[in-house]
Every structure is written in C-alpha cells, then in structure tokens.
Backbone as JSON, one array per atom type, in Angstrom:
{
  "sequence": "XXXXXXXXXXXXXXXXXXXXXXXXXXXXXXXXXXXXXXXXXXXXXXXXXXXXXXXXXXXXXXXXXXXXXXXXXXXXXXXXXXXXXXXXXXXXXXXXXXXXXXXXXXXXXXXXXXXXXXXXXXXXXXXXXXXXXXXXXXXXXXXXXXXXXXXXXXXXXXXXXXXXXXXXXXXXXXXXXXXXXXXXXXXXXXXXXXXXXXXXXXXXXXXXXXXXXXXXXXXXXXXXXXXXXXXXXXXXXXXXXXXXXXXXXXXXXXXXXXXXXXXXX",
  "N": [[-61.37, 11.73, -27.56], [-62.55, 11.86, -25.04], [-64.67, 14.0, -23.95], [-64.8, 16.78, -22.65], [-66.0, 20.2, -22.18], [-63.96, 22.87, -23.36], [-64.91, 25.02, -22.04], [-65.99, 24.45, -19.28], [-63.71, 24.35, -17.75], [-61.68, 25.85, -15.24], [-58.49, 27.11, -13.55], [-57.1, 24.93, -11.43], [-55.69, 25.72, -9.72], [-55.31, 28.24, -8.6], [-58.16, 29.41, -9.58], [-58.36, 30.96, -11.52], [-59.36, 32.06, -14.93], [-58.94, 29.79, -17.83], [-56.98, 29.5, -20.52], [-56.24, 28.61, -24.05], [-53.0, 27.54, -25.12], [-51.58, 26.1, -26.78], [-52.97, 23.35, -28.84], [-53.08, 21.22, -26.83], [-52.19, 22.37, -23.99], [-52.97, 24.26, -21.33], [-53.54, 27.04, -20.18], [-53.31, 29.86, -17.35], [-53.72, 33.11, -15.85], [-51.66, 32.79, -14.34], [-49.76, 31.75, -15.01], [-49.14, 28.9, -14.75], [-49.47, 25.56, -16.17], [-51.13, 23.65, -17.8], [-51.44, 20.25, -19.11], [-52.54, 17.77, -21.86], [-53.11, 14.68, -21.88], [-50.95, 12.59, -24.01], [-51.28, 10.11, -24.86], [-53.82, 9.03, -24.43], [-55.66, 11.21, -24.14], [-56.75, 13.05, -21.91], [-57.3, 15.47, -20.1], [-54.36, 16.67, -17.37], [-54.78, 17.69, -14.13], [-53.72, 18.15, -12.16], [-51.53, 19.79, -9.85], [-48.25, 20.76, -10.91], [-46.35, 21.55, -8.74], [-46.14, 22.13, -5.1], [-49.71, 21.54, -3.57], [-52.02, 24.31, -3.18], [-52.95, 24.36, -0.94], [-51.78, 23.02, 1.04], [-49.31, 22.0, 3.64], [-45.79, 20.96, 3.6], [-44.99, 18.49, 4.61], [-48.14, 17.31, 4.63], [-48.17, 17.3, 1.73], [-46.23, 15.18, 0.65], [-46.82, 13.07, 2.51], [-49.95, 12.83, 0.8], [-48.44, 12.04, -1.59], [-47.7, 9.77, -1.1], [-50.04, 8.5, -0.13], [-50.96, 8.15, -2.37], [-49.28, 6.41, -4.26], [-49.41, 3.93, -2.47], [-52.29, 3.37, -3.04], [-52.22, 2.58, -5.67], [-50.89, 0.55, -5.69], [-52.77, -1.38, -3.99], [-54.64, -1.47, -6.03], [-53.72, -2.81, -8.09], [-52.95, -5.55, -6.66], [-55.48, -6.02, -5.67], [-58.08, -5.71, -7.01], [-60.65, -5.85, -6.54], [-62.01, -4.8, -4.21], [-62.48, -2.89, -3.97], [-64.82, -0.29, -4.33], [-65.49, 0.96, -6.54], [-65.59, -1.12, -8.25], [-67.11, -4.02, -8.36], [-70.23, -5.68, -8.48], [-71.61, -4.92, -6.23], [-73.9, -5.09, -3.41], [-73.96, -2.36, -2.2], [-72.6, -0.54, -3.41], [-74.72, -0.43, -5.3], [-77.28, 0.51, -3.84], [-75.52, 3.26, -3.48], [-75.79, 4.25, -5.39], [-78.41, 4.56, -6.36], [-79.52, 5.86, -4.75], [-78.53, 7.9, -5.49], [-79.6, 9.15, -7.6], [-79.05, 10.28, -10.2], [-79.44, 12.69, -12.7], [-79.05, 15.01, -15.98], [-75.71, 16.82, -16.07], [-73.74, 14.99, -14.26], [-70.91, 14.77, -11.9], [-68.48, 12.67, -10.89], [-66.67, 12.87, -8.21], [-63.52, 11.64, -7.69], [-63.59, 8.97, -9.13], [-62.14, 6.68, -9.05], [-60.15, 4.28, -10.6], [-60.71, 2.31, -12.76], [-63.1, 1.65, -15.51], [-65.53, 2.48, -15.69], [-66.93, 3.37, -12.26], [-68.53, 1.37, -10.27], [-71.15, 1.84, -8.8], [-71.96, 3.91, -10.57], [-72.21, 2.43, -12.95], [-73.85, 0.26, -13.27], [-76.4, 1.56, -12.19], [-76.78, 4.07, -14.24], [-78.59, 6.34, -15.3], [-79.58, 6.77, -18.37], [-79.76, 8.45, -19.8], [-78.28, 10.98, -18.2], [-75.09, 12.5, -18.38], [-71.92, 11.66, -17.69], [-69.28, 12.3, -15.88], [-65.87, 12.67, -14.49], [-63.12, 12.72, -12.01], [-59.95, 11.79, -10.74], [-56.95, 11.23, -9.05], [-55.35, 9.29, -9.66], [-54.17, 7.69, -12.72], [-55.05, 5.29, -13.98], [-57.25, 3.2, -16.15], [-57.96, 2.85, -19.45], [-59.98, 3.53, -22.68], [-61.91, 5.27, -20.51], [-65.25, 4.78, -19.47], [-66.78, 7.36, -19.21], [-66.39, 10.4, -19.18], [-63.11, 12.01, -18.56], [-61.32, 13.56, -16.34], [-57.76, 13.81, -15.18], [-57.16, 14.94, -11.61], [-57.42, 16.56, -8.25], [-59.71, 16.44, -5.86], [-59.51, 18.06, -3.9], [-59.02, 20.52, -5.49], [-60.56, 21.32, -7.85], [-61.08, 21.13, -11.36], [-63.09, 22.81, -12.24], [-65.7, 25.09, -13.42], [-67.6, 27.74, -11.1], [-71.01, 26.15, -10.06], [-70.95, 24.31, -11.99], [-72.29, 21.5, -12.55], [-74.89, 19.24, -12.34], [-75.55, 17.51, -10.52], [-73.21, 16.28, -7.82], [-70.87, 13.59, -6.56], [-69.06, 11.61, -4.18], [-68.15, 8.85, -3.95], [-66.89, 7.32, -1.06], [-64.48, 8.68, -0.96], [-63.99, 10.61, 0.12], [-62.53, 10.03, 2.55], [-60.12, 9.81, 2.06], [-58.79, 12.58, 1.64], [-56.77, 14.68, 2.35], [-57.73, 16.85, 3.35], [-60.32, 17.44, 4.25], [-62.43, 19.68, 4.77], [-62.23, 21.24, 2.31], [-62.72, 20.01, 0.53], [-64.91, 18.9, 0.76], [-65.92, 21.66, 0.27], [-65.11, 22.24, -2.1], [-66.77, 20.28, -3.57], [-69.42, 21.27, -3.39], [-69.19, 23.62, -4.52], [-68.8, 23.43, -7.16], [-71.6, 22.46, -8.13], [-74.64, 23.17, -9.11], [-76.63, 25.6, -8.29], [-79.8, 24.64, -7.48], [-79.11, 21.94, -7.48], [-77.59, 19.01, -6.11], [-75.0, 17.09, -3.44], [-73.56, 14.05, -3.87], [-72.76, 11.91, -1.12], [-70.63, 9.18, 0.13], [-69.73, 8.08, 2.89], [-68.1, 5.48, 4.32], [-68.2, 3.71, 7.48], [-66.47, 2.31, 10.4], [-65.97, 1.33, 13.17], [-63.43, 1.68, 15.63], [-63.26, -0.26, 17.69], [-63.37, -2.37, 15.8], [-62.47, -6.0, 14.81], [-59.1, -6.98, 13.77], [-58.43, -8.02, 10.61], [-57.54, -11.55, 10.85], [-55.16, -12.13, 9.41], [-53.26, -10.82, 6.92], [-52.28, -9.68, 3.28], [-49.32, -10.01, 2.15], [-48.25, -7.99, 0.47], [-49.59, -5.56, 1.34], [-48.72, -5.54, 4.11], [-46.54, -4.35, 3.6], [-47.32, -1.63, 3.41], [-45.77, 1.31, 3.96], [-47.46, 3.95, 6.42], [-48.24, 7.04, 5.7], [-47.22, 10.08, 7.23], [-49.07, 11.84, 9.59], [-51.38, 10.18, 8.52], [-54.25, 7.48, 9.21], [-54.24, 4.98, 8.42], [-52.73, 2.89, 6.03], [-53.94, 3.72, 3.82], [-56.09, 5.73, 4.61], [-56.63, 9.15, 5.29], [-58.33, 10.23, 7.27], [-60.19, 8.65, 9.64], [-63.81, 9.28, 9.5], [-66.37, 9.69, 12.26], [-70.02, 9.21, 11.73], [-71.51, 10.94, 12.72], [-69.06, 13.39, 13.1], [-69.0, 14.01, 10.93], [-71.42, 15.23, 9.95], [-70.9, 17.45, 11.53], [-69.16, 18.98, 10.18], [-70.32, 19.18, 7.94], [-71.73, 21.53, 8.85], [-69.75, 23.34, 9.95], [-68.99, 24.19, 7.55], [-71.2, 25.42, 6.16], [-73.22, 23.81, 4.68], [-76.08, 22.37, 3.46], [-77.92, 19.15, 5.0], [-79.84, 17.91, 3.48], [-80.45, 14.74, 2.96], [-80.8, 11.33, 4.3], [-78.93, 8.16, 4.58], [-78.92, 5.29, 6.18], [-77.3, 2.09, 6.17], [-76.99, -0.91, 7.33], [-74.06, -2.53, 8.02], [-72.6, -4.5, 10.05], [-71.58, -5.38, 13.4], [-69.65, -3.64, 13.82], [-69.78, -2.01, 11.49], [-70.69, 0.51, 8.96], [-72.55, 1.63, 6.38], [-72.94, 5.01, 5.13], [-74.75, 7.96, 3.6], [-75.12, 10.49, 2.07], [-76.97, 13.55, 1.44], [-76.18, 16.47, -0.06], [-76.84, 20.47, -0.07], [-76.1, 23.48, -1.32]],
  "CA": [[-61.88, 10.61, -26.76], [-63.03, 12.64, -23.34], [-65.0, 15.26, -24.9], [-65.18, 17.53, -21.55], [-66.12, 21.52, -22.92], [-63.18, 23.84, -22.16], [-65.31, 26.56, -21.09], [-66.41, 23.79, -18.04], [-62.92, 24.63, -16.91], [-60.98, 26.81, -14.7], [-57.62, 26.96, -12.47], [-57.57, 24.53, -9.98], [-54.74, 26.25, -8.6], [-55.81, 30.08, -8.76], [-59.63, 29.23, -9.67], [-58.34, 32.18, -13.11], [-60.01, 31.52, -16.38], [-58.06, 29.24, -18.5], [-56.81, 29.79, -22.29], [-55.32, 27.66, -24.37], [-51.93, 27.94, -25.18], [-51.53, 25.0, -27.54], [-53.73, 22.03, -28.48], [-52.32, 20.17, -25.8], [-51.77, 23.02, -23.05], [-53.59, 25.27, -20.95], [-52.72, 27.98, -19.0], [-53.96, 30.59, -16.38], [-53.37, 34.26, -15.75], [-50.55, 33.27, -13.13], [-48.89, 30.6, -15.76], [-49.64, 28.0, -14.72], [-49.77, 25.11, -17.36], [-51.87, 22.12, -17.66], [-51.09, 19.45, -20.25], [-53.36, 17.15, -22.25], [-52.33, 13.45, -22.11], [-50.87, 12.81, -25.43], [-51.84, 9.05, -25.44], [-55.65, 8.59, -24.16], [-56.43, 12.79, -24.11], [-57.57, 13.52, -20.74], [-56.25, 16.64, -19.31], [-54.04, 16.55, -15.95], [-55.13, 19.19, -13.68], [-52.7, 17.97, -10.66], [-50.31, 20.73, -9.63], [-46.9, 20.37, -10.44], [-45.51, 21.83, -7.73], [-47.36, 21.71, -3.77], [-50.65, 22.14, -3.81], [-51.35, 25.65, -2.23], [-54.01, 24.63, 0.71], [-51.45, 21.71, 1.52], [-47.63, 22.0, 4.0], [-44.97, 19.95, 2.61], [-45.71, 17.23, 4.89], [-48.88, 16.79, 3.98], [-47.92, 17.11, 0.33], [-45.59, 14.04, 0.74], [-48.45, 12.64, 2.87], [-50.59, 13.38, -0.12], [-47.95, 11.47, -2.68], [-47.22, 8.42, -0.89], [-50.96, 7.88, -0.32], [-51.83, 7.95, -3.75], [-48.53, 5.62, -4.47], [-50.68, 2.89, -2.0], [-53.57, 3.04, -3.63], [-51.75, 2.14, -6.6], [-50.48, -0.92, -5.54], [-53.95, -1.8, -4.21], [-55.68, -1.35, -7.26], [-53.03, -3.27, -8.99], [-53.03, -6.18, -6.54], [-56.31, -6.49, -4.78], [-58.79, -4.94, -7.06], [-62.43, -6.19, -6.14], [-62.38, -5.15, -2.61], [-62.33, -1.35, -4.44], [-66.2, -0.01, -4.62], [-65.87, 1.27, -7.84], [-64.92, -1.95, -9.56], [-67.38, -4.72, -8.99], [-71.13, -5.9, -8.62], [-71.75, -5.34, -4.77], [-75.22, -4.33, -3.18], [-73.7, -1.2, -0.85], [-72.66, 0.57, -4.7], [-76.29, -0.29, -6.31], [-77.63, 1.23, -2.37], [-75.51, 3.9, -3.42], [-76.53, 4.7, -7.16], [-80.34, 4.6, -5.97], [-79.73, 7.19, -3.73], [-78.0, 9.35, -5.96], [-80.64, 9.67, -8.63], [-78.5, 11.09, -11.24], [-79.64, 13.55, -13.86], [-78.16, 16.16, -16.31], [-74.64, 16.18, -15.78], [-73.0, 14.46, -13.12], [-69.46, 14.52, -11.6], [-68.0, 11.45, -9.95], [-64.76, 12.92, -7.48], [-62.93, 10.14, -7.22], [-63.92, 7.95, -9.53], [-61.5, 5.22, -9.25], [-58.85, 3.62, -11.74], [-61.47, 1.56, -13.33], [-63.21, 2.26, -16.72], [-66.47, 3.39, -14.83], [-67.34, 3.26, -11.33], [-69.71, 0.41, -9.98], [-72.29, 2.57, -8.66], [-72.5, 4.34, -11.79], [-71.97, 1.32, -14.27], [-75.38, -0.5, -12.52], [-77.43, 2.76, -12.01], [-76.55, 4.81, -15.1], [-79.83, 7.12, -16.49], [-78.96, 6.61, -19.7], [-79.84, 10.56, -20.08], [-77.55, 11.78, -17.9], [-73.9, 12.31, -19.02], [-71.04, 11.23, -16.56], [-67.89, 13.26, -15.59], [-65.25, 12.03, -13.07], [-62.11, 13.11, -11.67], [-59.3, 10.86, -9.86], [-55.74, 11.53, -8.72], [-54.96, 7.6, -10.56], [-54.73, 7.63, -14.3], [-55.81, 4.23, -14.23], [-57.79, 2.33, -17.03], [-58.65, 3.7, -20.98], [-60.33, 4.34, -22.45], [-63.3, 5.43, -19.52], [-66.83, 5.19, -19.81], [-67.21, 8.82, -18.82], [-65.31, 12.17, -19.6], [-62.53, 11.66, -17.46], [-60.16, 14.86, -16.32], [-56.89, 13.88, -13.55], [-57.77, 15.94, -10.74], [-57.4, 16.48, -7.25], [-61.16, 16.51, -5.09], [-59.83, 19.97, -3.18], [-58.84, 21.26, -6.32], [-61.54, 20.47, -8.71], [-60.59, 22.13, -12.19], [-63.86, 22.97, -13.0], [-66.03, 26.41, -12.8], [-68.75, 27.52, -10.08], [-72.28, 25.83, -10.72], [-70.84, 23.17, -13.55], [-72.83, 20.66, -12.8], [-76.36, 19.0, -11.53], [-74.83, 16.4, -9.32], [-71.82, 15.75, -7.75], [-70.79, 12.58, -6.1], [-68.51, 10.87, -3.98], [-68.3, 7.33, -3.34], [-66.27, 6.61, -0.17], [-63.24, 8.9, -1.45], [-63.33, 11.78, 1.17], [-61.7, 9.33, 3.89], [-58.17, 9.74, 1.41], [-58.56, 13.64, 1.57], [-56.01, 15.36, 3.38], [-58.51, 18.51, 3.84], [-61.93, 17.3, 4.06], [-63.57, 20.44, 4.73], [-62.05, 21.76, 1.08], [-63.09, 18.81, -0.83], [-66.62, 19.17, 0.17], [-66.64, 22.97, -0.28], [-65.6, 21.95, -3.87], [-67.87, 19.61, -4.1], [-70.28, 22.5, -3.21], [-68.9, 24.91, -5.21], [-69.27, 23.02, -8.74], [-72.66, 21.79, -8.21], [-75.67, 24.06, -9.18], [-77.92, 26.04, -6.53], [-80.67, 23.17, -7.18], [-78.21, 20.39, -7.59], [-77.01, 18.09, -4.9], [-73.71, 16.59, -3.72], [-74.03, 12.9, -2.5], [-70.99, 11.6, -0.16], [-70.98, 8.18, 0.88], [-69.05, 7.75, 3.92], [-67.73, 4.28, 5.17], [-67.68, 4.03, 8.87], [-65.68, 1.48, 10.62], [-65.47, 1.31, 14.77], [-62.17, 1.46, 15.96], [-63.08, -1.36, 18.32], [-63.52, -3.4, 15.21], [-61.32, -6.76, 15.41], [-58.47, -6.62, 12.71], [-57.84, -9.36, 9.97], [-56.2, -12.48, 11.13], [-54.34, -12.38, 7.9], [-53.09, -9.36, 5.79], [-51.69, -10.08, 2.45], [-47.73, -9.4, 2.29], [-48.06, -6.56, 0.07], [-49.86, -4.91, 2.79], [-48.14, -5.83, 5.58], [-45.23, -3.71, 3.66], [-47.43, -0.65, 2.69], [-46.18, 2.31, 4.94], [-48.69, 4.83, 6.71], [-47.65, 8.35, 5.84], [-47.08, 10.84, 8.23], [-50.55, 12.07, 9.68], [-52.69, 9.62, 8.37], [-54.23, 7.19, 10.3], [-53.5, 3.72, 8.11], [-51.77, 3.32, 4.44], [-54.86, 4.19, 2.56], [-57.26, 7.0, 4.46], [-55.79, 10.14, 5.78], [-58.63, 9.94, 8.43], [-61.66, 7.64, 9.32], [-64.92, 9.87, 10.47], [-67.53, 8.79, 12.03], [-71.03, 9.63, 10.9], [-71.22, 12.54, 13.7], [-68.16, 13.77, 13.08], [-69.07, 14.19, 9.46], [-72.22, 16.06, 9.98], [-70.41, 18.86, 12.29], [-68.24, 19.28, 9.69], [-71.28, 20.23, 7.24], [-72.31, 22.51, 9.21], [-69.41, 24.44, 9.79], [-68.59, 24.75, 6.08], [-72.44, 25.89, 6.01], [-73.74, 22.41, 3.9], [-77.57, 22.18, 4.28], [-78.13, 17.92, 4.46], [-81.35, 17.47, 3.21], [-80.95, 13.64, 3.28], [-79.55, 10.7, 5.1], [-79.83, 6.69, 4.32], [-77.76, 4.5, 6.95], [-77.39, 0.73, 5.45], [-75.63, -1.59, 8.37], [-72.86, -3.75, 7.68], [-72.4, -5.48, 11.14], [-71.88, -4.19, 14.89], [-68.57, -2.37, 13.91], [-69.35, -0.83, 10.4], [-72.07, 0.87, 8.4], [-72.74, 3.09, 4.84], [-73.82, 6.59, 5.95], [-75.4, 8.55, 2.41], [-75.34, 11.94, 2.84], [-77.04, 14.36, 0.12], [-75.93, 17.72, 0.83], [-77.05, 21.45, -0.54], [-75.59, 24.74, -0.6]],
  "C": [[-62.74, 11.1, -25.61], [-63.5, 14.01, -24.4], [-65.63, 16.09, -23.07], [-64.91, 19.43, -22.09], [-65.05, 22.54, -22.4], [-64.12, 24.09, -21.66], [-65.85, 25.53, -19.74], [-65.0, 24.1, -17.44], [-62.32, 25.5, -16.37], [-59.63, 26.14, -13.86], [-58.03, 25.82, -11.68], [-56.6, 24.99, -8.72], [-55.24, 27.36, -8.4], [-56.91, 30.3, -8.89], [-59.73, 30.22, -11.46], [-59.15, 31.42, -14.02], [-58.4, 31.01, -17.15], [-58.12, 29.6, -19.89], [-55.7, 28.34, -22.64], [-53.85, 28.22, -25.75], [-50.84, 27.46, -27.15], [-52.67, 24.6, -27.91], [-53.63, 21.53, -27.63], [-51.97, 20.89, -24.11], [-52.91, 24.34, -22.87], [-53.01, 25.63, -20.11], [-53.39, 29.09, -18.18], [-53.53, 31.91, -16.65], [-51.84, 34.31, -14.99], [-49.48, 32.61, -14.19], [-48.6, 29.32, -15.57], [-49.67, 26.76, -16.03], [-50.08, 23.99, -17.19], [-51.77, 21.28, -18.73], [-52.29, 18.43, -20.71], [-52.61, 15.64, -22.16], [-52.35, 13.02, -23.62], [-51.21, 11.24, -25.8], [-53.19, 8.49, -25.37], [-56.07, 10.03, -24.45], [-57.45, 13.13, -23.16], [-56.51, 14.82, -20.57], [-55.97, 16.44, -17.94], [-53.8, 18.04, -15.18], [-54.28, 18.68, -12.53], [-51.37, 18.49, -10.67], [-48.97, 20.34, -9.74], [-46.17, 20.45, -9.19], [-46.89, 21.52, -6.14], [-48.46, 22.02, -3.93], [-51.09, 23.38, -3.08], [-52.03, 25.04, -0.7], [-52.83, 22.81, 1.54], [-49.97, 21.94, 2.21], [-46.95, 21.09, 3.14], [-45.15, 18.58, 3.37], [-46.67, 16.68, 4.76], [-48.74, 16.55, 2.27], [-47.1, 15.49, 0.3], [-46.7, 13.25, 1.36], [-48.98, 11.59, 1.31], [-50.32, 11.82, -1.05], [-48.14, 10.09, -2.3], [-49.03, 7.38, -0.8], [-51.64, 7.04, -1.68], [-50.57, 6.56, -4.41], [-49.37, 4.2, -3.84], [-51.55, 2.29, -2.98], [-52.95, 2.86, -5.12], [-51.58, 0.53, -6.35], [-51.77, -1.81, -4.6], [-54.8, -2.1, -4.8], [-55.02, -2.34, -7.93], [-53.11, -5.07, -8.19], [-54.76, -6.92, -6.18], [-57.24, -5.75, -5.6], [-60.54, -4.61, -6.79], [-62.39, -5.46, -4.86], [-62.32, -2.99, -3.16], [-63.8, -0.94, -4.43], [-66.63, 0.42, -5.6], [-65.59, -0.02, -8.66], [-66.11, -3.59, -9.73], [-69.05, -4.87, -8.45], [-71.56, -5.8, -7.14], [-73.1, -4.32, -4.51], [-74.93, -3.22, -2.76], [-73.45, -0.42, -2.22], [-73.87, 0.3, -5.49], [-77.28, 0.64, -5.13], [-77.19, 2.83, -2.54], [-75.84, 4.93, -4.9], [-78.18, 5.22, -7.03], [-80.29, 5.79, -5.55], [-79.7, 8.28, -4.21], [-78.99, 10.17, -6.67], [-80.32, 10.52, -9.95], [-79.35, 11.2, -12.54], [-78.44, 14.61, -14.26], [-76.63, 16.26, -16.33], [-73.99, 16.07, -14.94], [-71.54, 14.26, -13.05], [-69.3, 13.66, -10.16], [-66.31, 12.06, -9.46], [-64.41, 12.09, -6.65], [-63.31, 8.9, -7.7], [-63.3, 6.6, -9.64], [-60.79, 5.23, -10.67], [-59.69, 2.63, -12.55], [-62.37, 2.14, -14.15], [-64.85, 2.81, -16.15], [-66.85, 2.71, -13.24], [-68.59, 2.51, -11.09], [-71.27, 0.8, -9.97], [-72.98, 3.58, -9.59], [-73.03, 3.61, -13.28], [-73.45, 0.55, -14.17], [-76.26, 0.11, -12.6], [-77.36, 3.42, -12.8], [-78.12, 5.2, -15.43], [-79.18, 7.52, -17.46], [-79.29, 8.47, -20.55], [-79.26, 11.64, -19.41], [-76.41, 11.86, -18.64], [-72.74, 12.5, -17.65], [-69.56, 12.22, -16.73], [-67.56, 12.36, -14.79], [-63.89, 12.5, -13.06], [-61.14, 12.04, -10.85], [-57.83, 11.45, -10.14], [-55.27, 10.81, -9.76], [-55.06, 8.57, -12.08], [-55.62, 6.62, -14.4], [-56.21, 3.96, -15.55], [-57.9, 3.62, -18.24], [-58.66, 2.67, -21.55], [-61.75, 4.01, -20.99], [-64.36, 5.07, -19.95], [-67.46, 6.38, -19.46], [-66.22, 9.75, -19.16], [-64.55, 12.23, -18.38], [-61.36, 13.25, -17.34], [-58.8, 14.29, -14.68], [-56.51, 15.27, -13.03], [-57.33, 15.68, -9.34], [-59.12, 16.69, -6.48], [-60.66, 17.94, -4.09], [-59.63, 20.84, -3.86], [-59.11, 21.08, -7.97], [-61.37, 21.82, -10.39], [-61.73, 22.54, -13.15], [-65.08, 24.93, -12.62], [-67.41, 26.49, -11.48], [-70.27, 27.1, -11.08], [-72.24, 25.33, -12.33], [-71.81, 22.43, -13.54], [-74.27, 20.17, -11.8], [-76.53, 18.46, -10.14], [-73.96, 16.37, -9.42], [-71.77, 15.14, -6.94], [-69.72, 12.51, -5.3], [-67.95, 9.82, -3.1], [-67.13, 6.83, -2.18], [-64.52, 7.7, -0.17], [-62.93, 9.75, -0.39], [-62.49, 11.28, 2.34], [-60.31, 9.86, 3.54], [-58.23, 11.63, 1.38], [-57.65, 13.91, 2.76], [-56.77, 16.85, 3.86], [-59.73, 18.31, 3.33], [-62.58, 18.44, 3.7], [-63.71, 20.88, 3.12], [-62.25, 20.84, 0.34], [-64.52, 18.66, -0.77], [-67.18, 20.36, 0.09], [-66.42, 23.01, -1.94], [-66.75, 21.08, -4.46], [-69.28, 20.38, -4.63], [-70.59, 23.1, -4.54], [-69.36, 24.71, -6.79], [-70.67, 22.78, -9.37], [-73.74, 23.1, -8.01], [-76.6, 24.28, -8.47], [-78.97, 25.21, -6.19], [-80.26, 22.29, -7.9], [-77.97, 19.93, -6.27], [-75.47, 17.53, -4.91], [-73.96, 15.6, -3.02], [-72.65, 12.28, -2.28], [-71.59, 10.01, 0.67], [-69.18, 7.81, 1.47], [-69.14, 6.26, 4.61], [-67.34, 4.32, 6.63], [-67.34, 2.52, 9.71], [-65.1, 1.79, 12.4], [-64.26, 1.14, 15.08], [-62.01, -0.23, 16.95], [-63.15, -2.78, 17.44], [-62.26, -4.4, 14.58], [-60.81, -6.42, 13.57], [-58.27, -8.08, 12.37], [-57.39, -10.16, 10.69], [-55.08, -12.33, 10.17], [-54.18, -11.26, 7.34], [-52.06, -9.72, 4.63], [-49.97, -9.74, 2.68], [-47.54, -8.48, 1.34], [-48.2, -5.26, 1.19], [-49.58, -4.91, 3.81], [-46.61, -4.77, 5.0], [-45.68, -2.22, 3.28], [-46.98, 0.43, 3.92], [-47.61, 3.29, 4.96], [-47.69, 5.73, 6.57], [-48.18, 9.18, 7.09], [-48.77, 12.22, 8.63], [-51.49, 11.39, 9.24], [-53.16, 8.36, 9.33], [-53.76, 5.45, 9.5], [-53.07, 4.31, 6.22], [-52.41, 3.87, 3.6], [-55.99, 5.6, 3.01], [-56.67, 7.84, 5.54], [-56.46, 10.59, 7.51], [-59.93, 9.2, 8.54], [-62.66, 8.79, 10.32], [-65.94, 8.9, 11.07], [-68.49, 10.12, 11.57], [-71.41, 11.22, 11.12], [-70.29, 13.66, 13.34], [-68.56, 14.95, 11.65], [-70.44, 15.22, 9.48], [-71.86, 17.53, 10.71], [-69.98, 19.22, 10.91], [-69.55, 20.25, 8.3], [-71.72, 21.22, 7.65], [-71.11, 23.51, 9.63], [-68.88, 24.7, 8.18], [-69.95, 25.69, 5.28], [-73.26, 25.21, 4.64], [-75.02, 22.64, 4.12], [-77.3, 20.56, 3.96], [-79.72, 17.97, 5.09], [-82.0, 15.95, 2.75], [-80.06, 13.2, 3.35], [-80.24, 9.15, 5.15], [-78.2, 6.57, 5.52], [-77.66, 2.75, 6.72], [-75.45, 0.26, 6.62], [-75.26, -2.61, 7.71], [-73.04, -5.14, 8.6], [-72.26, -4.45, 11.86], [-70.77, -3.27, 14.94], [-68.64, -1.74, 12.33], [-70.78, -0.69, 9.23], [-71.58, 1.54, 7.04], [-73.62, 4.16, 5.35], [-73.77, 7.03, 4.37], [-75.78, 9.51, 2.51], [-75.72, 12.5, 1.45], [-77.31, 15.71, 0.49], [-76.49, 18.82, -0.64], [-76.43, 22.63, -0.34], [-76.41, 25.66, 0.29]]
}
C-alpha cells in the first residue's frame, strides 16, 4: 500500500543503516526493531522505549500531548489545517512549490493534508510522517514517525515541509535540524509557523472536552509544547546555522498571523 524504498531509510534512534530482519521488521546495528503495521503496512519508526534527545518528563510530556491531539482530531476536526478547504493552507501550498519528492513532517491524521490535497504537482510524489496513525489508507507514502527523529537518510528528499507542527515539538531546534538534514543541498524546508499574541482575548466558550484536556508538564497549553513568535523563530535558525532565503507574513487580525519560512542548509 505505502510503497516508501527501504534504502530511503535509516535509524531514527542511532541514525545506523537498517536491515531487514523479517518482512515485517527492521532492525539496526544496536537492535533496535521497527515493525511494519500488519493491517494498512506503514512502518512505525516511534521508539519503544524514551526517545534519546528527550528526559522522562518530557517523554511523558511528549505522550500525553500526542494523547490530546487525539481527542481533538476525533472531536473537533475542521479547526485542524490539514483537514479542510481554508485559504491560510492554499497560502501555504503556493509557497511551497513542491517538486520531486516531498516530505510532509507532521502530516496530520487525515488521508492527505489540505495544503497538499489543493496544491498537489501532480509530478511530484508525497511522503509524510506523523506521531497519529490516523486515517487509511493515505494519499501519500505514509511512515509513523517522530519530526526529531525522522527515520529517513541524509539528503532524501527535494522538499521538506511543515505545516504548523513545530509548535507540538518538545525540541524545536532538533526537528528543524532534521528537517535540514533529510532535505537535499538544493532543496528547501518550508515551516509554517502560527503566531498568536499572548494578549489575545480567550474564547468565551470552550467545548467540555477541552475544558477537561490537561496541559502536560512544560508545555504551555494541552496541545503546543511552546508558542514562538516570528522573532523568536528566526534566532533559532540561525543558531542551528539555517540560511532563510524566504519569508511571506499573511495577517489574521491584531493578535495573530501565518509566518512562511523557507529555509536552506
């Protein structure tokens, strides 16, 4: 169903070259073992055990976030950016310009991502990664993944994407040096960052699911581990040593914008 080429993969724990063990199992130099899902056939690259660049509080962190965003997706799912017809994911498809093959980290629980489903060059070929299992089958070669521990090798791919997801990282800087890392010396990585003023007024109303979701420990609400702003987010390229060689800003209102960042190694 997911026709993704071994040899595109590696460790995401150890970065080792992978073998396969089985049909159904891969494994590393350390032992490591990665399983195939035996009812859709994606492979799950998400560490059994902690992930290494993560404490145990953030690992719990980590879990409970992704538990959330479950029960978001499940109740509330339009208000998701991968899931339905909205101008800010066709704003961000334009931008991207995808060729060759592209990886979506963080594609969402939905059978393809908005901004890809609208904008598709029907000559590229789509990848995507997400914590979620979510929906099958995909409309793209789907692998479950982590975004700091991307199970793929250096200089996989043309483009790499992602739509709003780095807010839920617990270790930004390592989710856009993978981003980096996969994406070929003249490829790009485009990051669209949601930014959201703290002074901006809160709901009158919050559903009663949400009013019961806890915030895990270090993050700042139930769903993003931290909110940047746009500033913030550009230091941060530059100490990981990012070149951004472009930048769209598309306003919302007076407390929240789309920042479109397309970064280079």
């Amino acid at each position: 169903m997911y026709t993704i080429p071994i040899e595109f993969f590696q460790s995401p724990v150890s970065h080792k070259p992978l073998t396969l063990k089985s049909e159904n199992i891969l494994v590393d130099e350390d032992g490591n073992e990665f399983k195939k899902n035996a009812e859709f056939g994606f492979w799950n690259f998400i560490p059994s055990q902690r992930a290494p660049i993560y404490n145990e509080t953030q690992w719990n962190s980590f879990k409970q976030l992704i538990d959330n965003f479950v029960i978001s997706y499940n109740k509330h799912p339009e208000v998701n950016v991968s899931y339905a017809e909205r101008q800010d994911a066709f704003d961000f498809g334009d931008f991207c310009k995808y060729y060759g093959n592209v990886l979506d980290i963080g594609c969402g629980p939905h059978k393809t991502p908005s901004y890809i489903k609208f904008r598709k060059n029907p000559d590229a070929t789509y990848y995507g990664i997400d914590v979620l299992e979510g929906e099958h089958p995909k409309d793209l070669n789907f692998a479950q993944a982590m975004g700091e521990h991307l199970p793929f090798k250096d200089n996989t791919f043309d483009v790499t994407i992602s739509g709003t997801s780095l807010l839920h990282f617990v270790d930004i800087k390592q989710g856009i040096l993978e981003g980096l890392r996969v994406v070929k010396p003249d490829g790009y990585f485009c990051i669209w960052l949601g930014v959201k003023s703290k002074d901006a007024p809160k709901p009158k109303e919050s559903p009663e699911w949400y009013s019961k979701l806890e915030t895990p420990e270090g993050a700042e609400n139930p769903f993003h581990y931290k909110r940047w702003t746009s500033e913030e987010f550009e230091n941060i390229f530059k100490e990981v040593g990012a070149k951004l060689i472009e930048k769209e800003v598309h306003k919302i209102d007076e407390w929240r914008e789309n920042v479109f960042f397309k970064l280079k190694k």
